[in-house]
C-alpha positions as a Markdown table, in Angstrom:
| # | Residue | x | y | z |
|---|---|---|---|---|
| 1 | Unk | -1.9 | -87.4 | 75.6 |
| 2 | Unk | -3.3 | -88.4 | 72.2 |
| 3 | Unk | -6.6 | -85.4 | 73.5 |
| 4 | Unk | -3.8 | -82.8 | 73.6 |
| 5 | Unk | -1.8 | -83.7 | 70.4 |
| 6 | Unk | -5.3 | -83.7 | 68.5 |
| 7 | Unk | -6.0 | -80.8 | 70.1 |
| 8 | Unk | -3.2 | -78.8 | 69.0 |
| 9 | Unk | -3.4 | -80.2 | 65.6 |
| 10 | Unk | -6.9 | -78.6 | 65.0 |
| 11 | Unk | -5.9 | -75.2 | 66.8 |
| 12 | Unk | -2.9 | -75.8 | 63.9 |
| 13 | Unk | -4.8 | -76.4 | 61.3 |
| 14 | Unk | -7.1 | -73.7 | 61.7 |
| 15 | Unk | -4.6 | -71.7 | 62.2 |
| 16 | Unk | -2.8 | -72.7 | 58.8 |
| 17 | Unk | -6.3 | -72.5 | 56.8 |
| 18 | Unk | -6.7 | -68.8 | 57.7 |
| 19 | Unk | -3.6 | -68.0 | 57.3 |
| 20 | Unk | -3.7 | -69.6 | 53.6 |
| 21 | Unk | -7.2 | -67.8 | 53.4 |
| 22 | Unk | -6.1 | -64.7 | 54.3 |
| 23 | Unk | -2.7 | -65.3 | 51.8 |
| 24 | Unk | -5.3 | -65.5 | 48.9 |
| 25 | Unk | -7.9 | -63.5 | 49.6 |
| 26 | Unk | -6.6 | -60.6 | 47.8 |
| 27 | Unk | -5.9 | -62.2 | 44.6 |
| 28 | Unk | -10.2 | -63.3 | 45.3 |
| 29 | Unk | -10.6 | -59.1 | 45.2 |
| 30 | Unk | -8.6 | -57.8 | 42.5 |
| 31 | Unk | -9.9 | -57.7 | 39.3 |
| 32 | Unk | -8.4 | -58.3 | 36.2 |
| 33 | Unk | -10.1 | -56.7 | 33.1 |
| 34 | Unk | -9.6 | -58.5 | 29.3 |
| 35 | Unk | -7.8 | -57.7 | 26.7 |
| 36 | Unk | -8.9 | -55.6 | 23.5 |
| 37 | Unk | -7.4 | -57.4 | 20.0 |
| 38 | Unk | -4.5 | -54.8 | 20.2 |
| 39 | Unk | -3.4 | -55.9 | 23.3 |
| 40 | Unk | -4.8 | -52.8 | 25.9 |
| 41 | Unk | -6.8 | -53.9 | 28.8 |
| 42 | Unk | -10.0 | -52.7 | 29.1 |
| 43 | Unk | -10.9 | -50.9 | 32.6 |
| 44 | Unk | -12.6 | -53.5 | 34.9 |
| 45 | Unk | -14.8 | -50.4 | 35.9 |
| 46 | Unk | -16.5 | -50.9 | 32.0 |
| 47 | Unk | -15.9 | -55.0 | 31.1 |
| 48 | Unk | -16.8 | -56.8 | 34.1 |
| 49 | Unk | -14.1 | -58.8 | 32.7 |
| 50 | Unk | -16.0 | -59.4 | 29.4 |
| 51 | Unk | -18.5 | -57.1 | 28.4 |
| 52 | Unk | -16.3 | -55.1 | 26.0 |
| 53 | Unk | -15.3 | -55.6 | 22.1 |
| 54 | Unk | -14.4 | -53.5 | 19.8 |
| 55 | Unk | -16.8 | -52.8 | 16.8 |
| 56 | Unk | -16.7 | -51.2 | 13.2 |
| 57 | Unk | -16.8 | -47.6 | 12.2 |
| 58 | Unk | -20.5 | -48.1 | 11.0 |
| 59 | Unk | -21.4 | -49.4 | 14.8 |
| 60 | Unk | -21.5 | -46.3 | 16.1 |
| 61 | Unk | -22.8 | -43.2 | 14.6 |
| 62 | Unk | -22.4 | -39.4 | 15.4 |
| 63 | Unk | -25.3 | -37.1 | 15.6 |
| 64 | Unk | -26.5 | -33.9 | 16.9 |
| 65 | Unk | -26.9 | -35.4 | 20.5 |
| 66 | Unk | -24.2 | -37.1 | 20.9 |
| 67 | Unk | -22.7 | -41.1 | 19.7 |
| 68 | Unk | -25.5 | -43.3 | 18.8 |
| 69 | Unk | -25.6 | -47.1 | 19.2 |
| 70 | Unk | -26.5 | -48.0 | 15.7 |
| 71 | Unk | -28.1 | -51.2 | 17.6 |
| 72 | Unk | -29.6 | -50.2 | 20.6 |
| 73 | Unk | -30.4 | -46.8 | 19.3 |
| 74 | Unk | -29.1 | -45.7 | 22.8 |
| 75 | Unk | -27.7 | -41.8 | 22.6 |
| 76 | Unk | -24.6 | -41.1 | 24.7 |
| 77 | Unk | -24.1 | -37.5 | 25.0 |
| 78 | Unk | -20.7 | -36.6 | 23.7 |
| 79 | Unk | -19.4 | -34.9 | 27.3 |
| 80 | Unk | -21.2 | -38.5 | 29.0 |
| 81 | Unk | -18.3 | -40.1 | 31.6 |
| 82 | Unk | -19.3 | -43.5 | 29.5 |
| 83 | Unk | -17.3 | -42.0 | 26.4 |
| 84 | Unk | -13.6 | -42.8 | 26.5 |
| 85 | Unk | -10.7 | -42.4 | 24.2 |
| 86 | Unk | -10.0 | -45.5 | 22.5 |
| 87 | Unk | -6.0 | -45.9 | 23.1 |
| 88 | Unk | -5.9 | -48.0 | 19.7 |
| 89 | Unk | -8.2 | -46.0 | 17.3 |
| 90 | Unk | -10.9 | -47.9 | 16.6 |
| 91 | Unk | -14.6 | -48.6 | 18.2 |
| 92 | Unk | -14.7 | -50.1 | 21.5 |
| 93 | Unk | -18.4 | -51.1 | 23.0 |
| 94 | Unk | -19.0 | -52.3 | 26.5 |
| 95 | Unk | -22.9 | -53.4 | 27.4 |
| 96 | Unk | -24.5 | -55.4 | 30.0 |
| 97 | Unk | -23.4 | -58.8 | 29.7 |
| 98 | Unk | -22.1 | -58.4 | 26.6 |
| 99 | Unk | -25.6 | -58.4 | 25.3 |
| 100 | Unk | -25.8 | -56.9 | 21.7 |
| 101 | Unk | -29.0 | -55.2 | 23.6 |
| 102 | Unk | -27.6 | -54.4 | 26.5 |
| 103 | Unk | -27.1 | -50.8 | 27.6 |
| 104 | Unk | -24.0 | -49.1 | 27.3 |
| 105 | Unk | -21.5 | -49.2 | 30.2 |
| 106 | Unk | -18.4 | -47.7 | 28.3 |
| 107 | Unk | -17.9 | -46.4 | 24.7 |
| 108 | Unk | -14.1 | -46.7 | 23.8 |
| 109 | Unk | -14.2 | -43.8 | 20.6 |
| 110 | Unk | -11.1 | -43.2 | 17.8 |
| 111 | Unk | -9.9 | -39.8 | 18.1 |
| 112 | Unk | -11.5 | -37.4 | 15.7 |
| 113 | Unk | -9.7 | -35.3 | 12.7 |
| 114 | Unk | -11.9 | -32.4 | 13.0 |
């Protein structure tokens, strides 16, 4: 008796783990990108949930080509799917890692006036 009853305890419990597996594996797939200082979430697609942060004016320059990386000296072409509109105004760089060498994964820039 004791056989069966451990029996369907296991078949139970296994049951009951993959069910509670399967409960929680979505939250294990959805990502959930940071936060920029104003408050608006940075894509997941460009901060790998921290590889973004926003930088000053003099960060970022403009030139013939297109938006330079003051630091990297990388050159993003202005119509390049890595430039965004920055929904608060200001410079927003994402690289690799976070890495102040790190190549560019998105460029968050303030609307012009011109």
């Amino acid at each position: 008796m004791s056989m069966i009853y451990s029996g369907f305890s296991k078949r139970r419990l296994a049951l009951s783990g993959a069910l509670l597996l399967g409960a929680f594996a979505p939250s294990w797939t959805m990502a959930v990108a940071h936060e920029a200082k104003s408050g608006w979430r940075y894509p997941y697609a460009c901060c790998s949930d921290r590889d973004c942060r926003e930088v000053s004016n003099a960060a970022v320059t403009e030139g013939p080509e297109g938006y330079v990386i003051r630091v990297t000296g990388e050159v993003l072409p202005y119509t390049d799917k890595r430039v965004r509109n920055s929904p608060d105004g200001v410079f927003h760089w994402c690289s690799v890692a976070g890495k102040m060498d790190g190549r560019t994964i998105c460029l968050f820039v303030p609307p012009r006036s011109f």
